[in-house]
RODO-2510 file (C-alpha; in nm, 4 decimals, decimal comma):
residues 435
     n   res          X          Y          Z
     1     x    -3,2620    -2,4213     0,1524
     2     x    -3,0599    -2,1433     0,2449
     3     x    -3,0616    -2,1291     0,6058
     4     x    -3,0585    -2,4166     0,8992
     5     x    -3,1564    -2,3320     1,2494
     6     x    -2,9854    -2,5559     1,4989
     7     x    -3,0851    -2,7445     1,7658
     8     x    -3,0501    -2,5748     2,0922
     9     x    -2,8862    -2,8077     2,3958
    10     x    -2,6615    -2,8111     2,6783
    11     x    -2,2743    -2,8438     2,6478
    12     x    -2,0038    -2,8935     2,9054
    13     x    -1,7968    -2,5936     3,0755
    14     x    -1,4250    -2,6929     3,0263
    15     x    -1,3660    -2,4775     3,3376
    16     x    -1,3527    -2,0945     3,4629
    17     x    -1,0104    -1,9219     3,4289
    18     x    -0,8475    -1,5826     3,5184
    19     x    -0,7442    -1,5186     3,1898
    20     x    -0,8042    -1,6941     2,8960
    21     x    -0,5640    -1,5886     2,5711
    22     x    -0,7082    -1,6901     2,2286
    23     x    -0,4125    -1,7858     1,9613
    24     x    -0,1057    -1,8841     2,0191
    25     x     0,1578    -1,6548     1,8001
    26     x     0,4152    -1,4162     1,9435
    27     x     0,0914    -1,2442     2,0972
    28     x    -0,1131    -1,4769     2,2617
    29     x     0,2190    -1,6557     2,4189
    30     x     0,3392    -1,3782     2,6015
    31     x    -0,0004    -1,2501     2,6948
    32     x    -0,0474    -1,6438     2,8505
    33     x     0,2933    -1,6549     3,0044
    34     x     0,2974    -1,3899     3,1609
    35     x    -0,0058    -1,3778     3,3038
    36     x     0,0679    -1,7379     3,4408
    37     x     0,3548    -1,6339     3,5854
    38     x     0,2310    -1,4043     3,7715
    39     x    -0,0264    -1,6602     3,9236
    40     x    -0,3346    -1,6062     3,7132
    41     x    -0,5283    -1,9484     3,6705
    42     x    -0,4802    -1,9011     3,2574
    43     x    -0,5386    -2,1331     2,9594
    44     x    -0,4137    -2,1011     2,5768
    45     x    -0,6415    -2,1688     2,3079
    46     x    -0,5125    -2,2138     1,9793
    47     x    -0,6103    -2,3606     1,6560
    48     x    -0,3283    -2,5262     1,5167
    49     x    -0,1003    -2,8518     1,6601
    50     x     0,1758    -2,6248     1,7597
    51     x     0,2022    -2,2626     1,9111
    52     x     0,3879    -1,9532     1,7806
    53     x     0,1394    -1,8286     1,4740
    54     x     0,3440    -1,6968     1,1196
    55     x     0,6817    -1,6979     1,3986
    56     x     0,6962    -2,1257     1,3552
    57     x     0,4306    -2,2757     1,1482
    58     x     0,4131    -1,9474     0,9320
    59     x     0,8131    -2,0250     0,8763
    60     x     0,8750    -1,6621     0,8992
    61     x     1,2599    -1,5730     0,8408
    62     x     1,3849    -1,3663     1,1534
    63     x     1,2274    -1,1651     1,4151
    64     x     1,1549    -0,7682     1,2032
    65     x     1,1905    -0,4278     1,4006
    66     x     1,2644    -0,4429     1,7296
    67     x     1,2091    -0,3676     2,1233
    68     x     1,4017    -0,3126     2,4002
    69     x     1,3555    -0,5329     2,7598
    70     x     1,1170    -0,7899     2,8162
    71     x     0,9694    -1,1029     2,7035
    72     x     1,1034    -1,0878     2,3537
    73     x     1,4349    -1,0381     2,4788
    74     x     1,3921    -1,3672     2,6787
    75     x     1,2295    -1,5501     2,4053
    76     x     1,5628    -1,4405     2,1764
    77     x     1,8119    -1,5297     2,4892
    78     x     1,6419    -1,8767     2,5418
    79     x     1,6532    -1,9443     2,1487
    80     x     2,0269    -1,8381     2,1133
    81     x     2,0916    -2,0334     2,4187
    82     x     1,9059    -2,3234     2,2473
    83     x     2,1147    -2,2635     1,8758
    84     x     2,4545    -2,2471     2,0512
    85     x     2,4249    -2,5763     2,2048
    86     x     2,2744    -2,7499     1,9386
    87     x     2,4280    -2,6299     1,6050
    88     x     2,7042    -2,5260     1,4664
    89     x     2,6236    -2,1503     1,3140
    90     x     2,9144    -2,1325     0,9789
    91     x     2,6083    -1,9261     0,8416
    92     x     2,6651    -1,5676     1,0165
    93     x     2,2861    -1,5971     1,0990
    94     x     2,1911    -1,3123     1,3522
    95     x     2,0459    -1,3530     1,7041
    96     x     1,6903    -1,2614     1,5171
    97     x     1,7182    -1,5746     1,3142
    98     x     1,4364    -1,7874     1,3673
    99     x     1,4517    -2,1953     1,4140
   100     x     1,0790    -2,2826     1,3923
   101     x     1,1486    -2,6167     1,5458
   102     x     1,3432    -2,4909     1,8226
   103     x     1,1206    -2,2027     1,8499
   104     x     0,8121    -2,4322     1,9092
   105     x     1,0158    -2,6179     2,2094
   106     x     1,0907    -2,2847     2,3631
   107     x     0,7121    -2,1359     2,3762
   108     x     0,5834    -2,4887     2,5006
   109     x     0,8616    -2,4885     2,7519
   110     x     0,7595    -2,1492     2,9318
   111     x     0,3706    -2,2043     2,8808
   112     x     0,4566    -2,4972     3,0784
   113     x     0,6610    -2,3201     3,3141
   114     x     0,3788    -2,0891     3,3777
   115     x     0,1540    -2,3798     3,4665
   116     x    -0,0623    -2,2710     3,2012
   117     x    -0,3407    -2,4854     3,0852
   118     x    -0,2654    -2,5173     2,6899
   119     x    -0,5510    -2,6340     2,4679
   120     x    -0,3928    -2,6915     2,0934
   121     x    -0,5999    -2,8009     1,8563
   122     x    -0,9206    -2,6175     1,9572
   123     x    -1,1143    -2,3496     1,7336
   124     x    -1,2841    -2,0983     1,9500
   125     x    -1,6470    -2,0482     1,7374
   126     x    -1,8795    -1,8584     1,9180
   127     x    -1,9164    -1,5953     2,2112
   128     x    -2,0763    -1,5401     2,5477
   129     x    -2,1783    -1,2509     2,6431
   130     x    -2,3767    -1,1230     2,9453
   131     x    -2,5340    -0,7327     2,8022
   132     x    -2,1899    -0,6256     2,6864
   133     x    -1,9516    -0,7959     2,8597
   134     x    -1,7409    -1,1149     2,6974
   135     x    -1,7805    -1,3995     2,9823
   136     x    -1,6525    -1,6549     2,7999
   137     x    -1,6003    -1,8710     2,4508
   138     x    -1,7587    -2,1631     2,2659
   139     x    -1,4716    -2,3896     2,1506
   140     x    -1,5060    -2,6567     1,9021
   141     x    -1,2341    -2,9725     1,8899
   142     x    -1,2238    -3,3347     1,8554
   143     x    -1,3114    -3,3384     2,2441
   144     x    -1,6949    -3,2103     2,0871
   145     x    -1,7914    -2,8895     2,1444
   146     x    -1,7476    -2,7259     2,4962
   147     x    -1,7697    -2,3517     2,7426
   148     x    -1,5292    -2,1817     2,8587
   149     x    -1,4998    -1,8851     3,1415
   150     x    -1,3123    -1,6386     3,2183
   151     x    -1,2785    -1,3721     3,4221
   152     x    -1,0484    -1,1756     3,1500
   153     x    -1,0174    -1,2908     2,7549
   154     x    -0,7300    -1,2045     2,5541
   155     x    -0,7923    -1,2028     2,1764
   156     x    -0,4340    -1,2666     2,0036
   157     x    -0,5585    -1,4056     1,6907
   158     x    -0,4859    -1,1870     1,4935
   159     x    -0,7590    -1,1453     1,2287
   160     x    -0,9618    -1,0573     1,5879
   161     x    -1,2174    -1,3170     1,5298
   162     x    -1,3604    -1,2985     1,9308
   163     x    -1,3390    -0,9371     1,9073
   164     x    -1,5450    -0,9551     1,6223
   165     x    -1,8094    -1,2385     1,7347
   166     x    -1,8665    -0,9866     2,0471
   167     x    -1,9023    -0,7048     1,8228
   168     x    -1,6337    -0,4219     1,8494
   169     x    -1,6434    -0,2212     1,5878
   170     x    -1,3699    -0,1893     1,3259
   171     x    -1,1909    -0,0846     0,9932
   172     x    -1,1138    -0,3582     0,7890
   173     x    -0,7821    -0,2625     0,6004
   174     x    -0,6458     0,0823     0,4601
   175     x    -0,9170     0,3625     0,5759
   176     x    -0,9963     0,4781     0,2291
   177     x    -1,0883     0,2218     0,0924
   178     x    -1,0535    -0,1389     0,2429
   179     x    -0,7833    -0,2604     0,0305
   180     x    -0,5672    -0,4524     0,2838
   181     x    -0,1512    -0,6001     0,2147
   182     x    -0,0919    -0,8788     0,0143
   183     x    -0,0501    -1,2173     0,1470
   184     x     0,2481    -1,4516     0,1437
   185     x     0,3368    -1,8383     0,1911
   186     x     0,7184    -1,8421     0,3415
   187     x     0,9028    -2,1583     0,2262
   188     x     1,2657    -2,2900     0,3076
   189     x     1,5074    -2,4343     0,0484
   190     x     1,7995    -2,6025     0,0799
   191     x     2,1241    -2,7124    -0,1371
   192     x     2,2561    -2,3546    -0,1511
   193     x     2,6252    -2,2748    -0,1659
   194     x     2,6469    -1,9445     0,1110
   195     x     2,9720    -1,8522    -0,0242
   196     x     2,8478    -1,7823    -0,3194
   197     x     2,4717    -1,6684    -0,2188
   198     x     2,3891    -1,3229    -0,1981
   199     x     2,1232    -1,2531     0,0258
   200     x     1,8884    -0,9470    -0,0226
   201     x     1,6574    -0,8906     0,2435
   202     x     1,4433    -0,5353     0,2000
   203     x     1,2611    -0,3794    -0,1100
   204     x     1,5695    -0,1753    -0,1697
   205     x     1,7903    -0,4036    -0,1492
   206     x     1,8988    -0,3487    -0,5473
   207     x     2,2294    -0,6366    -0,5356
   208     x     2,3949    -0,6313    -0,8515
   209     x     2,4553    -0,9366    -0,9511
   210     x     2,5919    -1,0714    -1,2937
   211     x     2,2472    -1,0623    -1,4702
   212     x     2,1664    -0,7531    -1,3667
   213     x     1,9843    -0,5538    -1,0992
   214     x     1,8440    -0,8645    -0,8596
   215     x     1,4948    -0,6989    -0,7937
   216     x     1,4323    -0,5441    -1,1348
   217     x     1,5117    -0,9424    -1,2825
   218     x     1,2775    -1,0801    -1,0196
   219     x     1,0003    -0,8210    -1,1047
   220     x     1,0043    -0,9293    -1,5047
   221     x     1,1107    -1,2652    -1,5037
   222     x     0,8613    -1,4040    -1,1820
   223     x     0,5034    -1,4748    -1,2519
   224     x     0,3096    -1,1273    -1,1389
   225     x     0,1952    -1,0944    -0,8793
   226     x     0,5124    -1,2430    -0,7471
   227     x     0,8716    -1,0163    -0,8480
   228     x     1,0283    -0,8736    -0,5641
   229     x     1,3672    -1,1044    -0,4164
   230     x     1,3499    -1,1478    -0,0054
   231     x     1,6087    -1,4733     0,0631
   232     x     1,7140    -1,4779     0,4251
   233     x     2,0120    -1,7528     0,5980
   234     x     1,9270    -1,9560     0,8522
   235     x     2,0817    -2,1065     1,0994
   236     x     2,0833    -2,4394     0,9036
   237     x     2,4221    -2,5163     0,6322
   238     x     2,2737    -2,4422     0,3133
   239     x     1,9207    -2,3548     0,3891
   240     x     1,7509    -2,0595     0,2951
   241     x     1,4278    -1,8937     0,3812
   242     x     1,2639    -1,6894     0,0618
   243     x     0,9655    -1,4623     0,1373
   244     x     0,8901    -1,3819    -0,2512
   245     x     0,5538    -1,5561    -0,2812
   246     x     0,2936    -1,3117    -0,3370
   247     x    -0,0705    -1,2676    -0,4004
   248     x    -0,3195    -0,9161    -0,4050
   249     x    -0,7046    -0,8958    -0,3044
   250     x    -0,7049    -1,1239    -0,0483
   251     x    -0,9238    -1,0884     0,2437
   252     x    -0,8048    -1,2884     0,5440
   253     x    -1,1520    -1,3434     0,7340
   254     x    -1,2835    -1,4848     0,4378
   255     x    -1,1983    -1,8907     0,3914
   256     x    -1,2352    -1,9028     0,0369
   257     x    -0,9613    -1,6190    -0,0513
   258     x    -0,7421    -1,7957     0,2251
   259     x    -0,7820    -2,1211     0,0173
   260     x    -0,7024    -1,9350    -0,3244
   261     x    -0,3964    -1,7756    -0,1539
   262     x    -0,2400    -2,1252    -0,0815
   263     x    -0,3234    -2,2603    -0,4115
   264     x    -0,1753    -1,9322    -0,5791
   265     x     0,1404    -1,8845    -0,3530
   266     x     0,2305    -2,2725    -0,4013
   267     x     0,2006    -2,2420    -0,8079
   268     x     0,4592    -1,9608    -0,7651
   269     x     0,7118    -2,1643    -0,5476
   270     x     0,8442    -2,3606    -0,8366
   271     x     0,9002    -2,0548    -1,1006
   272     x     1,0947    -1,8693    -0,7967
   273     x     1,3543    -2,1938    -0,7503
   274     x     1,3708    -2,1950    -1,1553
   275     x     1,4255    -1,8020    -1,1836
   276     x     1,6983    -1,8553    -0,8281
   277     x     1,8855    -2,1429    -1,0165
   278     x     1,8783    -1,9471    -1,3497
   279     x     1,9836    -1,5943    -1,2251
   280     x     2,1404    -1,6189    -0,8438
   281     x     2,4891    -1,7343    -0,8210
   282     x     2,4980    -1,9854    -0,5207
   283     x     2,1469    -2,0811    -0,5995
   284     x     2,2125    -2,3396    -0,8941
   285     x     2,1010    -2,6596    -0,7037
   286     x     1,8939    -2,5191    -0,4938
   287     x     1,5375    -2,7191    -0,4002
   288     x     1,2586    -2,6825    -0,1459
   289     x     1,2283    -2,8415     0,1669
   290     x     0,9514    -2,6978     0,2997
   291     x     0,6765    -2,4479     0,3004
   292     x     0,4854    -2,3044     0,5459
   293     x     0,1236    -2,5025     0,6441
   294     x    -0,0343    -2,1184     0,7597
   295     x    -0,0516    -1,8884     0,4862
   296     x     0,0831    -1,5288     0,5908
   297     x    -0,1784    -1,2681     0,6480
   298     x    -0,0552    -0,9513     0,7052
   299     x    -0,3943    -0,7216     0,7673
   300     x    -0,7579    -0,7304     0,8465
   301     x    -0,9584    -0,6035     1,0832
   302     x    -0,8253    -0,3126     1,2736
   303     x    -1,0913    -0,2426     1,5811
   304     x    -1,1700     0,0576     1,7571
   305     x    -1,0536     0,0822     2,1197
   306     x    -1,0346     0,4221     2,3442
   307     x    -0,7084     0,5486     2,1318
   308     x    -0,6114     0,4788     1,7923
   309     x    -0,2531     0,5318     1,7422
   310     x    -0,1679     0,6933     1,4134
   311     x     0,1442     0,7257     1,2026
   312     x     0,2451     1,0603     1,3576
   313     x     0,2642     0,8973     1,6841
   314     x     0,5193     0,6691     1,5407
   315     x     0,7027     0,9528     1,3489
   316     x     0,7346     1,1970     1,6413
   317     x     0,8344     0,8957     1,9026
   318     x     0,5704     0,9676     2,1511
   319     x     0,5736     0,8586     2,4618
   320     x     0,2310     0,8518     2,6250
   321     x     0,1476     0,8779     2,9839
   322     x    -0,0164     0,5539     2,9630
   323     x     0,2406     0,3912     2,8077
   324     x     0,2418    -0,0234     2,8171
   325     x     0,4588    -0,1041     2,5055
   326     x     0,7583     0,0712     2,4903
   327     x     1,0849     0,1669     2,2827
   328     x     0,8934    -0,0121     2,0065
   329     x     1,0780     0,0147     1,6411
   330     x     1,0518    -0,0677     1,3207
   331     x     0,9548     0,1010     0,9792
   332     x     0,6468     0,1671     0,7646
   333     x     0,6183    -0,1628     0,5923
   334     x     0,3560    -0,1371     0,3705
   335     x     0,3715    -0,4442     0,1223
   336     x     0,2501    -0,3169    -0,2484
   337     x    -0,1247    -0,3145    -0,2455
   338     x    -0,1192    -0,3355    -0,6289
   339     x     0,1958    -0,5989    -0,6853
   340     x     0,5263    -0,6787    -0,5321
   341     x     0,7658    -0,4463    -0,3881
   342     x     0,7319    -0,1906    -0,1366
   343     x     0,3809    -0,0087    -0,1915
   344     x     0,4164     0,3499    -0,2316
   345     x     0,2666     0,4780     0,1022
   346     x     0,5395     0,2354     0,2596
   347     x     0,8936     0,3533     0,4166
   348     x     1,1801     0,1342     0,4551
   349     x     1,5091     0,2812     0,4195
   350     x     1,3365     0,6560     0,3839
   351     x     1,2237     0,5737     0,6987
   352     x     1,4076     0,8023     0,9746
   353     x     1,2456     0,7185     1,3289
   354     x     1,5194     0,5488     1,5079
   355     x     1,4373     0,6429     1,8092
   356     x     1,1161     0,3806     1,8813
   357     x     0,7406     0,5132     2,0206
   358     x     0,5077     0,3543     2,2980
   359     x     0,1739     0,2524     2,2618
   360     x    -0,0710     0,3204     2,5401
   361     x    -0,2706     0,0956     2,7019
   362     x    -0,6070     0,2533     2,5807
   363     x    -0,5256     0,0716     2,2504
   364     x    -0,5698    -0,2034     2,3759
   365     x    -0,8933    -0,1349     2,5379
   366     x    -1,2543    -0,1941     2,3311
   367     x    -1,4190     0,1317     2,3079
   368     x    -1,7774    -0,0783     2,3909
   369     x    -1,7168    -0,3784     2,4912
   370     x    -1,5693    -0,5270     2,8947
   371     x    -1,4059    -0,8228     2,9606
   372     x    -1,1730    -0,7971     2,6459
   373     x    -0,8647    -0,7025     2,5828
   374     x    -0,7161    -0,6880     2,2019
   375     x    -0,3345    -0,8420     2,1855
   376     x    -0,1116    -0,8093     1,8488
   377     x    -0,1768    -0,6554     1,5204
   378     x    -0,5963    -0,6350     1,5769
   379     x    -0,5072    -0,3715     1,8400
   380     x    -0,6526    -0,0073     1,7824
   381     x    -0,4585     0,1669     1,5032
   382     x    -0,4590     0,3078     1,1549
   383     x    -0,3420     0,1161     0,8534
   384     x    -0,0291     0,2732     0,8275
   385     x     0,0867     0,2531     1,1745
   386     x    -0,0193    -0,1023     1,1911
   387     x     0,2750    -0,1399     0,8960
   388     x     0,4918    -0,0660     1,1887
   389     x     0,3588    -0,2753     1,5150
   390     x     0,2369    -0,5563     1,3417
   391     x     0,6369    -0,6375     1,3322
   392     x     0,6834    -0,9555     1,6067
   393     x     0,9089    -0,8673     1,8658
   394     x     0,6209    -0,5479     1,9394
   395     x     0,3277    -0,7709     1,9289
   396     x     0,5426    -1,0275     2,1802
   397     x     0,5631    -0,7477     2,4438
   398     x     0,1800    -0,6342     2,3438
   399     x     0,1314    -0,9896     2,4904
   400     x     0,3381    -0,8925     2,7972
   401     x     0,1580    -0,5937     2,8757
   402     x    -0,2092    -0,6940     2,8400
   403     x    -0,1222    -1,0286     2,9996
   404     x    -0,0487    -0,8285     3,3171
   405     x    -0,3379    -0,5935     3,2471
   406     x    -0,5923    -0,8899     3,2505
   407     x    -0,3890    -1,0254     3,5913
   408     x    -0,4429    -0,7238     3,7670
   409     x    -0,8453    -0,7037     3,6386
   410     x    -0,9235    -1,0913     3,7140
   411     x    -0,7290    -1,0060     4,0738
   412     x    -0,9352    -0,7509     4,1194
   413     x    -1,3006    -0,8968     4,0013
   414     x    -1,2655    -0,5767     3,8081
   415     x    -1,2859    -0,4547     3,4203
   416     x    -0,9633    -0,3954     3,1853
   417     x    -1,1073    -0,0560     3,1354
   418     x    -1,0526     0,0064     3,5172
   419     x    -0,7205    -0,1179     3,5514
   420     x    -0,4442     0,1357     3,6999
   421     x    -0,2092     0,2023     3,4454
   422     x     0,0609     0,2522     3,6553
   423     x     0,0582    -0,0444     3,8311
   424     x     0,0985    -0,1908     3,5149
   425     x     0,3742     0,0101     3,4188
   426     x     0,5575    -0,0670     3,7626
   427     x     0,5214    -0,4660     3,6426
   428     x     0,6778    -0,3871     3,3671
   429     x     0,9497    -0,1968     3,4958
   430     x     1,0058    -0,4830     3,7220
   431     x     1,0292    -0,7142     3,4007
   432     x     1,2916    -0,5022     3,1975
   433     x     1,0763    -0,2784     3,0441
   434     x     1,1094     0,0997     3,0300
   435     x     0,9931     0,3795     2,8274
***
């Protein structure tokens, strides 16, 4: 039997929101706080036991490219605030460092703040859909299986799994041919002496150390796909983060590859602490603590909305008229395709844009579908210029911007599509943002 048709019967409405956010990374927190805070009835779904996506449970280093104003600014203020009076830093970690622990603490603590109604725990399944207009979700937990409506959703999961249950059309991966970056499990280790560690932390970063070149020893000694050597400080004495797992052809919507990309990235975590305490100087005792429990997917679906922002827009800086993200930077960061490294359509330090772009608003806006509004690296754009806002701190004020968007449309009774713009815009003037 290869099908099963299922019983049709009547489930319980959690309750009717404003604006409901799906996922709860860098994205889908800033979308929720802010649209709490500015007094829409909001709730957070999100699938794991704590919020903040590959930023906390993905055990992700530091906080890549940059913005300027707004809720990432606050989210790095309240985290340095937090790491001043609780540690000691004798590890010239930067403001960017991320504490996952702490980190977790600080997104709960302005959720809360912003009286909105978080829902951990809780997979959002299935759809609902009046013609072709998302009115609400299906979420499955250990409360059973419930409704929930809103006036407004916000689909910061990432992979765009709403946006893709209510059918917006998409590209899955690089245009030509589908192939989408490689996939990564981040894991911390401890017992290293930092006055001895060296600490490379881009493609390029080609440290001579006593062995030899530190990336060409990585790329023949590590087990392929694995080769390239990412080791970032913490905030922590002797803890390091390494980003240096590695594994190709993995499709992130698909459960199966996401289970082969755990097994494969943990059978590479022991042969990187071998080759560290072989070849690294500093790195001789070193041992992991811990590894990340969500494995890091960097692409998938990339959906269609009314403008698709390309990599020329990045390269020229353009600042659009309707403009919602601003002074956004960061580089082309195009993880090899085909092994480790820096794939060759990528640009790190050949990268020259230093000024930052926008993104406008109609990005963020599906081309066929109401009631929706896309929120972090799912957002309308090609493969390469994803490379570039797919960086954290962009998709955190993404999450600012549509979170006021779908305020002003649930005020309103009204579409995202319909939304001024420039009221908008004025918001986020208001909250430190400028172009």
């Amino acid at each position: 039997m290869n099908t099963y048709i299922e019983d049709k019967r009547e489930i319980s409405v959690l309750g009717n929101y404003d604006v409901l956010v799906l996922g709860g990374g860098p994205a889908g927190v800033s979308a929720a706080v802010t649209a709490g805070r500015l007094g829409a009835k909001t709730m957070l779904i999100e699938q794991l036991g704590n919020v903040g996506g590959m930023s906390t449970t993905g055990l992700m280093s530091h906080w890549t490219g940059n913005t300027k104003g707004g809720i990432y600014e606050e989210i790095i203020k309240r985290s340095v605030s937090m790491e001043e009076e609780e540690y000691v830093h004798t590890n010239k970690s930067s403001r960017q460092t991320i504490n996952p622990e702490n980190l977790k603490t600080i997104y709960l603590q302005m959720l809360e703040e912003a009286n909105v109604h978080i829902r951990l725990y809780t997979f959002a399944s299935e759809v609902i859909m009046e013609d072709n207009r998302l009115k609400g979700v299906i979420v499955e937990s250990k409360s059973g299986r419930e409704a929930i409506m809103a006036k407004v959703v916000i689909d910061g999961t990432g992979d765009g799994d709403i946006a893709f249950q209510a059918g917006v059309d998409f590209v899955k991966g690089r245009e030509e041919d589908g192939l989408m970056q490689p996939a990564t499990l981040m894991f911390k280790i401890a017992g290293v002496d930092y006055s001895k560690a060296v600490f490379p932390g881009k493609f390029e970063d080609h440290l001579m150390i006593p062995k030899g070149d530190i990336q060409k020893l990585g790329e023949d000694s590590l087990p392929f796909p694995a080769g390239h050597v990412l080791l970032y400080r913490t905030s922590l004495p002797g803890v390091v983060t390494c980003n240096m797992t590695n594994v190709l052809e993995i499709d992130g919507t698909n459960v199966d590859d996401l289970v082969r990309a755990t097994i494969q990235c943990r059978k590479q975590m022991q042969p990187i602490v071998d080759f560290l305490r072989n070849n690294v100087s500093g790195y001789e005792k070193c041992y992991v603590i811990s590894s990340a429990d969500l494995i890091g997917i960097r692409e998938t679906r990339h959906f269609k909305g009314l403008y698709t922002i390309n990599e020329k827009d990045i390269e020229e800086g353009r600042i659009f008229d309707d403009w919602v993200v601003s002074k956004a930077h960061f580089n082309f960061d195009v993880h090899n395709i085909s092994g480790s490294g820096l794939d060759k359509t990528g640009a790190q330090d050949t990268f020259k844009q230093k000024k930052g772009y926008t993104i406008p608003y109609r990005c963020f806006i599906p081309e066929k579908i109401d009631g929706l509004l896309l929120s972090g690296r799912n957002i309308s754009g090609t493969h390469l210029a994803h490379s570039n806002f797919r960086a954290m701190p962009i998709c955190a004020n993404m999450g600012q911007a549509v979170g006021i968007a779908a305020y002003i449309a649930a005020r309103e009774n009204g579409l995202p599509r319909d939304v001024d713009v420039k009221e908008i815009q004025e918001i986020l003037k208001d909250q430190g943002c400028v172009k």
